[in-house]
C-alpha positions in Angstrom: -12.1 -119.4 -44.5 -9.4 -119.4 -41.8 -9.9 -120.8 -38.2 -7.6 -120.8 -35.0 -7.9 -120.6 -31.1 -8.9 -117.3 -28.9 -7.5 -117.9 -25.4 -9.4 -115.8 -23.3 -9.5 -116.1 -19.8 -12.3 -115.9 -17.6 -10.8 -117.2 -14.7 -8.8 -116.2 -11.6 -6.8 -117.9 -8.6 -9.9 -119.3 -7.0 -10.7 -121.2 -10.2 -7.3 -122.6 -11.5 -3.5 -121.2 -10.6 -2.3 -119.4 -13.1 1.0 -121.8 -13.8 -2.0 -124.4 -14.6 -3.9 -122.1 -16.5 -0.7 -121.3 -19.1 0.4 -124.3 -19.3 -3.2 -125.9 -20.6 -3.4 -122.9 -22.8 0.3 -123.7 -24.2 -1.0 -127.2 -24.7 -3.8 -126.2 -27.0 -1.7 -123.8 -28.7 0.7 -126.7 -29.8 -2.5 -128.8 -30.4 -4.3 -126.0 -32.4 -1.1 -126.4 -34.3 -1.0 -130.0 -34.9 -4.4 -129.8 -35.9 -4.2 -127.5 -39.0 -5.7 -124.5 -37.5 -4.0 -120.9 -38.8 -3.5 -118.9 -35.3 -3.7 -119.2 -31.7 -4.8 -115.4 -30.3 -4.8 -114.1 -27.0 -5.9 -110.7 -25.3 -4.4 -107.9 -23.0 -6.6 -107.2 -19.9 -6.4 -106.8 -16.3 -7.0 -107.2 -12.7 -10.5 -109.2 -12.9 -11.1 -112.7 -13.7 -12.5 -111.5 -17.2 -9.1 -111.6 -18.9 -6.7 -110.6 -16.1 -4.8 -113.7 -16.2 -3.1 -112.2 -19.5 -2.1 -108.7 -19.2 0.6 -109.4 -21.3 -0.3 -111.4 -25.1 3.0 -110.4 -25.9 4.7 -112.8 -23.1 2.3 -116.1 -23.8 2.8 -115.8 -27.4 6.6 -115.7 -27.2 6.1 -118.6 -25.5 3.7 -120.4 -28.0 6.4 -119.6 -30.6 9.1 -121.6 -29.3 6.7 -124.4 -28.8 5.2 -124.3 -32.6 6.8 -123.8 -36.1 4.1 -123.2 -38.8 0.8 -121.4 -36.8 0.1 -117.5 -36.4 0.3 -115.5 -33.5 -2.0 -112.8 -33.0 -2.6 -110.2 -30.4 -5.9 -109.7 -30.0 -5.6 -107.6 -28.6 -2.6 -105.4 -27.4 -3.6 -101.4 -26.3 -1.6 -98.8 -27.2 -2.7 -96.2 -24.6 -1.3 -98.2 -21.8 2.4 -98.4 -23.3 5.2 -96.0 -24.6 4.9 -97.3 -28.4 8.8 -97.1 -28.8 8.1 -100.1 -26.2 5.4 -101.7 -27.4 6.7 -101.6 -30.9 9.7 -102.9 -29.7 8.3 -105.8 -27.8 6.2 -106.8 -31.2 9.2 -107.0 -33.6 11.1 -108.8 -31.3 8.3 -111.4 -31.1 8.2 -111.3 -35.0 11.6 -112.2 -35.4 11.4 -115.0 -32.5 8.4 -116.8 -34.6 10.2 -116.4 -37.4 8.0 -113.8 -38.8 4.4 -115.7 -38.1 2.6 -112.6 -35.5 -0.1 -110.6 -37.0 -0.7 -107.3 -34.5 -4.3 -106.6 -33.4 -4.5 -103.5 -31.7 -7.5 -101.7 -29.6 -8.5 -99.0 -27.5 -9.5 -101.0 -24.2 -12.9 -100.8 -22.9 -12.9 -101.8 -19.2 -12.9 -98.0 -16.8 -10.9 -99.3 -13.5 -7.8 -100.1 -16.0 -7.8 -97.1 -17.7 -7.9 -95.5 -13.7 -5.3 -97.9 -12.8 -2.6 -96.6 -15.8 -3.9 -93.2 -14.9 -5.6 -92.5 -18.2 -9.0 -90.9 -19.4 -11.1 -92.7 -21.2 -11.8 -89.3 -23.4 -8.1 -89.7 -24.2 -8.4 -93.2 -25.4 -8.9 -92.5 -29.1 -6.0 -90.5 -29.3 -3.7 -92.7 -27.7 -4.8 -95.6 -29.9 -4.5 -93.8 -33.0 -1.2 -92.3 -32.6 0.2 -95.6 -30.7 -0.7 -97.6 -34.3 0.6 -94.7 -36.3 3.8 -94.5 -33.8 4.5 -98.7 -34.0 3.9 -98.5 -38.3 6.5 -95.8 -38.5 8.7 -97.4 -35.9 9.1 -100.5 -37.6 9.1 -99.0 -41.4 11.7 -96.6 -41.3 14.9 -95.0 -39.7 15.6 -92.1 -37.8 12.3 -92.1 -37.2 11.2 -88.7 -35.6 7.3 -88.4 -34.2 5.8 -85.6 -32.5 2.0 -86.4 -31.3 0.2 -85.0 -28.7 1.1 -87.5 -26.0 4.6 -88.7 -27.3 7.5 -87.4 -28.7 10.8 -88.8 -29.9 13.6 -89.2 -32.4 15.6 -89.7 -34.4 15.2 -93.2 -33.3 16.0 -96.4 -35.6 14.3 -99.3 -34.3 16.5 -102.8 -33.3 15.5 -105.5 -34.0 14.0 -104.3 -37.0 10.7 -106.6 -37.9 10.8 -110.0 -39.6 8.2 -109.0 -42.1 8.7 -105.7 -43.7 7.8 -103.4 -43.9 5.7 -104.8 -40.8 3.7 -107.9 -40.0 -0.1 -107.6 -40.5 -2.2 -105.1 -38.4 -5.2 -105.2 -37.5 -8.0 -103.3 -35.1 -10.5 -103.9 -33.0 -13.5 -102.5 -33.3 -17.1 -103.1 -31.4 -20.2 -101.1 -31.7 -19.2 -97.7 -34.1 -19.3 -97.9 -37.4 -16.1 -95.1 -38.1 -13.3 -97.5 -36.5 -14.3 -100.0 -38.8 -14.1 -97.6 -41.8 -10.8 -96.1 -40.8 -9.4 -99.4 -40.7 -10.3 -99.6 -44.1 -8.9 -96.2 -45.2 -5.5 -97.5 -43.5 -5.2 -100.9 -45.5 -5.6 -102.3 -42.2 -7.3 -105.8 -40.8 -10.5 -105.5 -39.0 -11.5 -107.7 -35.5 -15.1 -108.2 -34.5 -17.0 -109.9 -31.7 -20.3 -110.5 -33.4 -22.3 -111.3 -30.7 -22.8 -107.6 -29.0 -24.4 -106.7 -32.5 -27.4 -108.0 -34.4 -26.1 -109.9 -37.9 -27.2 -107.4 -39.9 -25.0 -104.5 -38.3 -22.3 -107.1 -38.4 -22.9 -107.4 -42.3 -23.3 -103.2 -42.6 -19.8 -103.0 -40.6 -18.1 -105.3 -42.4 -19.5 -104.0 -45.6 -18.4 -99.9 -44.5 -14.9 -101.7 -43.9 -14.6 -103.3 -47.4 -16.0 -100.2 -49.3 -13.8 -97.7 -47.2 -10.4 -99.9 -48.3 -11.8 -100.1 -51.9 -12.3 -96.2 -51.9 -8.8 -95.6 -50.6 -7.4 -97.5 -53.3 -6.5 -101.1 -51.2 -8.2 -104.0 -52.3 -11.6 -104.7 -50.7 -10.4 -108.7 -50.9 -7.5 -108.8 -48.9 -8.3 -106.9 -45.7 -8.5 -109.5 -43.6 -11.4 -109.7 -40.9 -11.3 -111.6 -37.6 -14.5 -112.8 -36.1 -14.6 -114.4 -33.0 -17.1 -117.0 -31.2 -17.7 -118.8 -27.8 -17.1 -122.4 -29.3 -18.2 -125.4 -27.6 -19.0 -129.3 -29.9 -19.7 -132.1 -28.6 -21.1 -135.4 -30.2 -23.9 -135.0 -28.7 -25.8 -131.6 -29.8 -27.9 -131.9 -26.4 -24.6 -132.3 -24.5 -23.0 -129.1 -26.5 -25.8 -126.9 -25.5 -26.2 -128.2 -21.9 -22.1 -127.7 -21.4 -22.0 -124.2 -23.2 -25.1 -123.2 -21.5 -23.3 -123.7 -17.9 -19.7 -122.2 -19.3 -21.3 -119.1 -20.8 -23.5 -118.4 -17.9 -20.1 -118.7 -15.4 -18.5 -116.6 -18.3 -20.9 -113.9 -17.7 -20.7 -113.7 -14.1 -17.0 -112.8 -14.7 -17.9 -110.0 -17.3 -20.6 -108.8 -14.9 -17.7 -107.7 -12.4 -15.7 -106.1 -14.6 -17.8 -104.0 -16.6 -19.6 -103.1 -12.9 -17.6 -99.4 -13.5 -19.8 -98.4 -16.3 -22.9 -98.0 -14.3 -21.6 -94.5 -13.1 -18.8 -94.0 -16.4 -19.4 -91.7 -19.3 -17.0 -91.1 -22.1 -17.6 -89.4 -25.2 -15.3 -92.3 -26.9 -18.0 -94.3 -26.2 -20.8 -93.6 -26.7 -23.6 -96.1 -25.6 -21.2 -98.3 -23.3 -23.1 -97.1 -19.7 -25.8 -99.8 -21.3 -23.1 -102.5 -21.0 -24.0 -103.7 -17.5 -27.3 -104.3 -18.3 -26.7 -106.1 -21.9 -24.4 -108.7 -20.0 -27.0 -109.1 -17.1 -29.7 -109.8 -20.2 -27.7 -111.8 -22.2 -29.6 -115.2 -23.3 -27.3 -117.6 -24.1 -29.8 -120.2 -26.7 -31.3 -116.6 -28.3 -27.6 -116.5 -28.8 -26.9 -119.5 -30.4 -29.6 -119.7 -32.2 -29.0 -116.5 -33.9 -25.9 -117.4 -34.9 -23.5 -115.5 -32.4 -22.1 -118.7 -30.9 -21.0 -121.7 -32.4 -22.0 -124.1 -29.9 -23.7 -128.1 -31.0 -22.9 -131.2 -32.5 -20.1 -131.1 -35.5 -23.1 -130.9 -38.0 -25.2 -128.2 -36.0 -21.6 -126.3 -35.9 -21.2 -126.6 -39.9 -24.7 -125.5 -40.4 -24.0 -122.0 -38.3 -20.8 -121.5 -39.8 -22.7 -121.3 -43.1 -24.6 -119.1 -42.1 -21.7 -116.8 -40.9 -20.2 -117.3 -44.1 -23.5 -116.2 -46.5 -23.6 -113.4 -44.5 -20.2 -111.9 -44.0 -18.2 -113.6 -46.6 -14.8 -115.7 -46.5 -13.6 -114.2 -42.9 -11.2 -115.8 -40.4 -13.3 -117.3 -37.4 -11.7 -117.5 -34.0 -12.7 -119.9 -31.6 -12.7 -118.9 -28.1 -12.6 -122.4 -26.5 -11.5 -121.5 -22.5 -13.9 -119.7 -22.1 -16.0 -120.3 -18.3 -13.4 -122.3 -16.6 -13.6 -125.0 -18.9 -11.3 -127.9 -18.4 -8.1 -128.7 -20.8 -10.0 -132.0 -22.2 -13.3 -130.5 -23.0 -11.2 -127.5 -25.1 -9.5 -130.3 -26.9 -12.6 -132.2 -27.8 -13.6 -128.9 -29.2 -10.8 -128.5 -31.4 -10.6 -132.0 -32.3 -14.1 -132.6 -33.4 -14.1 -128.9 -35.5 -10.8 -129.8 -37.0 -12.0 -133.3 -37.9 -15.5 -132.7 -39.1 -16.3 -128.7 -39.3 -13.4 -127.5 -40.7 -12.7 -129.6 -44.1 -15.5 -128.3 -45.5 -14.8 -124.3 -45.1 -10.6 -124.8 -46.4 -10.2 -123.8 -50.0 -11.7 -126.6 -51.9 -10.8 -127.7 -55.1 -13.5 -127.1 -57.8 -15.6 -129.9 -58.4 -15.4 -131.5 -55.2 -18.1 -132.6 -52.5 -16.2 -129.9 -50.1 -16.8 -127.2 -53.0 -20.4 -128.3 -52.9 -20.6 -128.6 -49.3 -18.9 -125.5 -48.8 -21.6 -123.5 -51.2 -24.5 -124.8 -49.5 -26.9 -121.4 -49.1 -27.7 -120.7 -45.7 -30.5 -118.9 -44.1 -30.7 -115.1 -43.8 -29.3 -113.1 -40.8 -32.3 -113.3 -38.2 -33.0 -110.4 -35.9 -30.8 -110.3 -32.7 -30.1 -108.9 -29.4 -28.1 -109.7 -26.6 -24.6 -109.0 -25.6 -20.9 -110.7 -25.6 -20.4 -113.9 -24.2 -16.9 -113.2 -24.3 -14.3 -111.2 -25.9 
């Protein structure tokens, strides 16, 4: 297994500036690299305290990269449908070449109604746009002369400058959330996959991940090396008490924040997506211990933490955990002790062992089976 840093913000000026708030997140990005972890991620929203504070993932992890040397950056994620893609795709092989070719691209279709109003854009358009924006940035940063003609952009012959670090072009992956086909035509595209496990029960977790695998194996990639990003609200302490008490208070403050700005849905319908007018009421419901306990947070003491992850492991394989560890306003220190303690205790035991070892043994202890869950995001 993999593990890095989700910096998602759930804070706005009333909580922390937001020259405090990057330069805290820059500080756990160079710690996150100083502590062995593979990537430091970030998101693209806007406008609300769920996320607005980076609108941009591009800009924070440009400047992450001048600050690090070895760890990935991934957008996760960057949306298509609110940028030209000879832009956008501009933008992310500039960043490629600035890290020295460490960025991996998450893409996805946005979710939240009032920015989708705010760019001017239907929601009914927004599987379009993300399709052909992916598409658009691939062939942008493959070839020359590129010509496209989609339904919402046309161009060419163009030839990208600068042309990507890694070619043909770094990793992609997408974002996908509660349907089933997104995850499947990631698969068909040899592309990465990014979940949020807590807005689904494990075991349509498992049946997602499992589509995803069998659709690259049917297209002819390998089932093995699509890579698939799940991310958690994270909080350790020494003290499992402590851990709960602390993530309890961050994840209901969290919350609040997500309340506000998925407040549109109540009178939103799209057909691209289907089932998301329940969102307000799935964050109002949200139980944050039913959470835990079911294995859609990894929140406790270092052992409690190695326990879950487990768990996560038996039942969706060797995946790359992110650990959202801002989450609720939480101070620089307590994010650090996070990272510390997992890198120190948690994470030894999930790196590729060598046969033979107590890690290999630790490593292949058997968890228990997915248990039945409900309950929405925390974050992400």
């Amino acid at each position: 297994m993999k593990f890095g840093i989700n910096l998602f913000p759930t804070i706005g000026p009333a909580d922390k500036s937001a020259v405090d708030h990057f330069d805290d997140a820059l500080r756990l990005a160079v710690l996150a690299e100083e502590l062995g972890f593979h990537h430091v991620k970030t998101v693209e929203h806007y406008f609300f305290d769920y996320g607005g504070y980076s609108p941009d993932p591009v800009t924070f992890l440009a400047a992450a990269a001048a600050r690090t040397r070895r760890i990935r950056l991934v957008t996760g994620a960057v949306i298509p449908a609110f940028t030209h893609p000879v832009k956008l795709a501009g933008q992310l092989a500039m960043l490629d070449n600035l890290s020295h070719g460490r960025l991996d691209v998450g893409f996805a279709r946005g979710f939240l109604p009032d920015e989708f109003a705010a760019f001017g854009i239907p929601m009914d358009e927004s599987r379009e746009r993300f399709e052909e924006g992916v598409e658009a940035c691939e062939r942008l940063w493959a070839g020359e002369d590129v010509v496209f003609s989609g339904r919402f952009h046309r161009f060419g012959p163009v030839t990208l400058l600068p042309r990507p670090a890694q070619r043909p072009y770094p990793k992609v992956l997408v974002a996908a959330s509660i349907t089933p086909e997104s995850c499947a035509a990631a698969g068909r595209a040899g592309r990465g996959l990014m979940l949020v496990p807590s807005i689904n029960k494990p075991e349509r977790t498992r049946e997602m991940i499992d589509l995803y695998r069998r659709s690259r194996a049917e297209a002819g990639h390998d089932p093995d090396a699509g890579e698939v990003h799940l991310s958690y609200s994270s909080y350790l302490h020494e003290d499992a008490g402590t851990a709960r008490e602390r993530g309890r208070r961050y994840s209901a403050y969290t919350n609040a924040k997500m309340v506000e700005a998925v407040s549109a849905w109540a009178h939103t319908r799209s057909g691209d997506y289907d089932g998301y007018q329940r969102i307000v009421a799935k964050v109002n419901s949200a139980n944050f211990d039913k959470q835990v306990d079911e294995g859609k947070a990894l929140v406790g003491s270092p052992e409690q933490v190695r326990a879950q992850l487990r768990q996560v492991r038996e039942w969706y394989g060797d995946c790359t955990v992110s650990l959202q560890v801002i989450s609720g306003n939480m101070p620089y220190e307590e994010s650090a002790r996070t990272m510390r303690l997992f890198a120190r205790e948690v994470m030894p035991g999930f790196t590729v062992p060598e046969p033979g070892t107590a890690q290999a043994a630790d490593a292949g202890a058997a968890p228990a089976s997915p248990a039945s869950a409900s309950g929405t995001v925390l974050t992400g």
